[in-house]
FITIDO-41045 format. One line per 8 residues: number of its first residue (from 1); for each residue z, x, y of C-alpha. Coordinates in steps of 0.25 Angstrom, whole numbers, plus 2048, in hexadecimal, padded with zeros to 3 digits. Example, Ala and Ser with C-alpha at 12.3 -4.5 7.8 and 13.67 -1.06 7.14 Angstrom:
REM residues 2
1 = 81F:831:7EE ~ 81D:837:7FC
REM end
This chain:
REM residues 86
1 = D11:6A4:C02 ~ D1B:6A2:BF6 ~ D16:6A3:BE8 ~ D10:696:BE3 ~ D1C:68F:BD8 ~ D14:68F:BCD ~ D0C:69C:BD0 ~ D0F:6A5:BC2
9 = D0F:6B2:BCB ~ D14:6B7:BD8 ~ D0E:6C2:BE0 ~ D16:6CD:BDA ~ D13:6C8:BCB ~ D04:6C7:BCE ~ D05:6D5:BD4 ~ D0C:6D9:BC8
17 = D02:6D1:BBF ~ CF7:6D8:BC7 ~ CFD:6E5:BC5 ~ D00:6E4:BB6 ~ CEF:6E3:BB6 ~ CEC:6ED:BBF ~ CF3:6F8:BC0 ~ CFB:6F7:BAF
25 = CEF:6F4:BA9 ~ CF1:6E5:BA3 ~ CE7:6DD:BA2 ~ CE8:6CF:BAA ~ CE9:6C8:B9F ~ CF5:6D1:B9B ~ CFC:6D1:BA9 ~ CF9:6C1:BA8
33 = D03:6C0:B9C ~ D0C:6C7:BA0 ~ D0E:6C0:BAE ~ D0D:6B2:BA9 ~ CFF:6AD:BAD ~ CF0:6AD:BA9 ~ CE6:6B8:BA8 ~ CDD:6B2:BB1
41 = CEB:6B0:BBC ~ CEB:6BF:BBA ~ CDD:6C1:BBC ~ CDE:6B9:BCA ~ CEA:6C0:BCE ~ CE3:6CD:BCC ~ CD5:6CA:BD3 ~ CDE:6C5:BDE
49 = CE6:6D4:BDE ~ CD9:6DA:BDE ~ CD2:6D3:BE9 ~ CDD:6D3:BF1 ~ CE8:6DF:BEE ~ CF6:6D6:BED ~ CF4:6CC:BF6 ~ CEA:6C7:BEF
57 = CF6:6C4:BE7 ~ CFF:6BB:BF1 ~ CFF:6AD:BF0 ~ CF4:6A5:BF6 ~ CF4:696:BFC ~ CEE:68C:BF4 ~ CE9:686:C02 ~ CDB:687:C04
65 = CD7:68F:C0E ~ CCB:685:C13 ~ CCB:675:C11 ~ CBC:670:C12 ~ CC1:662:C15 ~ CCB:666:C20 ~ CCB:65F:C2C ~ CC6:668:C38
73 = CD2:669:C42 ~ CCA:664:C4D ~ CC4:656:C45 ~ CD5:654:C40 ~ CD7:655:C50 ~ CCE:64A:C55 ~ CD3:641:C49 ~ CE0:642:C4D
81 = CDE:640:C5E ~ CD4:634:C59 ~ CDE:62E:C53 ~ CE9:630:C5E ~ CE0:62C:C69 ~ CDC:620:C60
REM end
Protein backbone atom coordinates (compact mmCIF):
# COMPACT_ATOMS: atom_id res chain seq x y z
CA UNK A 1 0.00 0.00 0.00
CA UNK A 2 1.82 3.48 -0.76
CA UNK A 3 2.03 5.92 2.04
CA UNK A 4 -0.92 8.20 2.18
CA UNK A 5 0.19 12.08 0.58
CA UNK A 6 -0.44 13.83 3.37
CA UNK A 7 0.71 11.22 5.83
CA UNK A 8 3.73 13.25 8.08
CA UNK A 9 5.66 9.90 8.56
CA UNK A 10 6.51 6.98 6.63
CA UNK A 11 7.09 3.47 8.16
CA UNK A 12 10.76 4.01 8.57
CA UNK A 13 10.25 7.39 10.35
CA UNK A 14 7.51 6.14 12.57
CA UNK A 15 9.89 3.18 13.40
CA UNK A 16 12.52 5.67 14.16
CA UNK A 17 10.03 7.85 16.05
CA UNK A 18 9.21 4.81 18.01
CA UNK A 19 12.67 4.01 18.71
CA UNK A 20 13.78 7.55 19.78
CA UNK A 21 10.87 6.47 22.71
CA UNK A 22 11.71 3.25 23.40
CA UNK A 23 14.96 2.27 23.17
CA UNK A 24 17.01 6.36 23.77
CA UNK A 25 14.89 7.22 26.29
CA UNK A 26 12.91 10.53 24.82
CA UNK A 27 9.73 10.95 25.91
CA UNK A 28 6.78 11.00 23.14
CA UNK A 29 6.44 14.35 23.48
CA UNK A 30 10.22 14.90 22.71
CA UNK A 31 10.35 12.26 19.70
CA UNK A 32 7.09 14.34 18.52
CA UNK A 33 9.04 17.37 18.00
CA UNK A 34 11.59 16.26 16.53
CA UNK A 35 9.85 14.16 13.80
CA UNK A 36 7.30 17.03 13.07
CA UNK A 37 3.83 15.85 14.48
CA UNK A 38 1.87 15.91 17.78
CA UNK A 39 2.40 14.10 21.10
CA UNK A 40 -0.73 12.39 20.97
CA UNK A 41 0.49 11.19 16.96
CA UNK A 42 3.52 9.72 18.86
CA UNK A 43 1.49 8.12 21.44
CA UNK A 44 -0.66 6.26 18.72
CA UNK A 45 2.14 5.35 16.75
CA UNK A 46 3.59 3.80 19.69
CA UNK A 47 0.48 1.92 21.37
CA UNK A 48 0.38 0.72 17.66
CA UNK A 49 4.35 -0.60 17.91
CA UNK A 50 3.57 -2.07 21.08
CA UNK A 51 0.40 -4.04 20.35
CA UNK A 52 1.73 -5.11 17.20
CA UNK A 53 5.62 -5.17 16.97
CA UNK A 54 6.38 -3.16 13.40
CA UNK A 55 3.60 -4.06 11.55
CA UNK A 56 1.46 -2.36 13.75
CA UNK A 57 3.41 0.34 11.92
CA UNK A 58 2.41 -0.23 8.17
CA UNK A 59 -0.17 1.73 6.44
CA UNK A 60 -3.72 0.71 6.86
CA UNK A 61 -6.83 1.14 4.49
CA UNK A 62 -9.25 3.85 5.49
CA UNK A 63 -11.83 1.23 4.06
CA UNK A 64 -14.03 -0.08 6.47
CA UNK A 65 -13.87 -3.57 6.98
CA UNK A 66 -17.80 -4.00 7.49
CA UNK A 67 -20.53 -1.75 5.80
CA UNK A 68 -23.88 -2.30 7.90
CA UNK A 69 -25.98 -0.89 5.06
CA UNK A 70 -24.44 -3.11 2.27
CA UNK A 71 -26.55 -4.80 0.09
CA UNK A 72 -26.28 -8.78 0.68
CA UNK A 73 -24.79 -10.19 -2.76
CA UNK A 74 -27.57 -12.46 -2.95
CA UNK A 75 -30.61 -9.55 -2.69
CA UNK A 76 -28.12 -7.22 -5.47
CA UNK A 77 -28.48 -10.51 -7.58
CA UNK A 78 -32.23 -10.86 -7.78
CA UNK A 79 -32.62 -6.79 -8.34
CA UNK A 80 -30.65 -7.04 -11.13
CA UNK A 81 -32.19 -10.47 -12.94
CA UNK A 82 -35.83 -8.62 -11.94
CA UNK A 83 -34.81 -6.09 -13.79
CA UNK A 84 -33.61 -7.91 -16.91
CA UNK A 85 -36.37 -10.28 -17.03
CA UNK A 86 -38.64 -7.31 -16.57
Amino acid sequence: MNTHKNARLTYLRRLEMVQDITERGLSAAEAAARHGVSAVTARKWLGRYLADGSAGLLDKSSRPEKSPQAIKPQVALAWTWLRWAA
